[in-house]
C-alpha positions in Angstrom: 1.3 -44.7 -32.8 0.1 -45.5 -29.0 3.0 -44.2 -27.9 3.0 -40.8 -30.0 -0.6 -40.3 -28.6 0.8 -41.1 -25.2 3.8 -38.6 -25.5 1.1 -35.8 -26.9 -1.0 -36.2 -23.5 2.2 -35.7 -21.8 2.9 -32.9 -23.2 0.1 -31.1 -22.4 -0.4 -32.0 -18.8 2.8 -30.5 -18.8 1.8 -27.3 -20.4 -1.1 -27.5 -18.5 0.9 -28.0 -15.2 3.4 -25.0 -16.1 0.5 -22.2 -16.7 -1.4 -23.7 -13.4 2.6 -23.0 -12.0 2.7 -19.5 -13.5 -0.7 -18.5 -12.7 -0.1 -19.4 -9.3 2.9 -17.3 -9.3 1.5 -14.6 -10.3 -1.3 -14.9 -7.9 1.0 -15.3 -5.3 3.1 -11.5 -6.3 -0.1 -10.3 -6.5 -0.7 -11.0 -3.2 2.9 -10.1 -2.0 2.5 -6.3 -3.6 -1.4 -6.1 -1.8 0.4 -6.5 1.4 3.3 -4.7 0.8 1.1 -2.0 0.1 -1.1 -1.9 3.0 2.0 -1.2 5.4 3.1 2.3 3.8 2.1 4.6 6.2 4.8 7.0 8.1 4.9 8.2 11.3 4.2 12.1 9.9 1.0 10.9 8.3 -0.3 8.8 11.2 0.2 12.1 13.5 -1.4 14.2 10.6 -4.7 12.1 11.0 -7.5 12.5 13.6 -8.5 10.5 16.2 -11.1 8.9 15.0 -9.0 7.7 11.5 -6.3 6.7 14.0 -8.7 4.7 15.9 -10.4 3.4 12.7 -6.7 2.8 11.3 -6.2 0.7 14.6 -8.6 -1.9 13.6 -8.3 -2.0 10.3 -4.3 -2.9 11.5 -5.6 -5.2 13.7 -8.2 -7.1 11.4 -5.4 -7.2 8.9 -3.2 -9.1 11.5 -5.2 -11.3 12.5 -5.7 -12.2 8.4 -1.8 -12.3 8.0 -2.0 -15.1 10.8 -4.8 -17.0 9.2 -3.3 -17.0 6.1 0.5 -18.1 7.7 -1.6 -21.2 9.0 -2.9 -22.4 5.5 0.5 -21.5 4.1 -1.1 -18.3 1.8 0.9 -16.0 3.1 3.9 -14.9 1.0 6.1 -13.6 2.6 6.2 -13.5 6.7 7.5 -10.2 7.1 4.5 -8.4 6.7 2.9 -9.5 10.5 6.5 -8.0 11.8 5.6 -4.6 9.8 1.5 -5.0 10.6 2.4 -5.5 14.4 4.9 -2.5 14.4 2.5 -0.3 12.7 -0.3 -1.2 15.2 2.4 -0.3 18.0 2.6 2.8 16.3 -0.4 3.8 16.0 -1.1 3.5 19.8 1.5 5.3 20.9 0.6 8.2 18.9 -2.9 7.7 20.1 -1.6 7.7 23.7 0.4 10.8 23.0 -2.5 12.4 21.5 -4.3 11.7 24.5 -1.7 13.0 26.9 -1.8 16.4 25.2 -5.4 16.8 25.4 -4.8 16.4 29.4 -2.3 18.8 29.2 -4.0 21.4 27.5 -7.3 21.1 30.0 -5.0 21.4 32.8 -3.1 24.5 31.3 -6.8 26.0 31.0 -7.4 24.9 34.7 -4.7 26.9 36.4 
């Protein structure tokens, strides 16, 4: 009898165990797809936007960097690849900011001469 009880409690810890497993999974895709998500932006949209979204793009990139870092530390971060992407897109958007800016100097110097 001791030992049915004993095999019932066993049972559900690992029931118990396997939906803590699952839940954690599914936390963790969730996760995976929020990043995923964040890093979907092409090159024709970021020169599409203004200077001031590219600037406020900019940090949002980097503040979501620097998260992706924090999160590699505590071992939350699903998959690595995302601060690659994140790093790439920041690198992006400053160049189009600097070409951006390099066209404004142009065109005053065009309306100089």
């Amino acid at each position: 009898m001791a030992k049915e009880v004993k095999e019932a409690e066993v049972v559900k810890e690992v029931k118990k165990s396997s939906r803590k497993d699952s839940a954690k999974i599914a936390k963790d895709q969730a996760k995976k797809a929020e990043v995923s998500a964040k890093a979907k932006l092409t090159v024709k949209d970021l020169r599409e936007m203004s200077k001031k979204d590219l600037a406020a793009k900019l940090a949002e990139s980097r503040n979501d960097l620097n998260d992706f870092h924090k999160m590699a530390r505590t071992n939350e971060l699903p998959s690595s690849h995302v601060i690659k992407k994140t790093r790439r897109e920041i690198a992006r958007i400053r160049t189009i900011l600097t070409e951006k800016k390099l066209a404004e100097e142009l065109t005053k110097e065009a309306e100089n001469e």
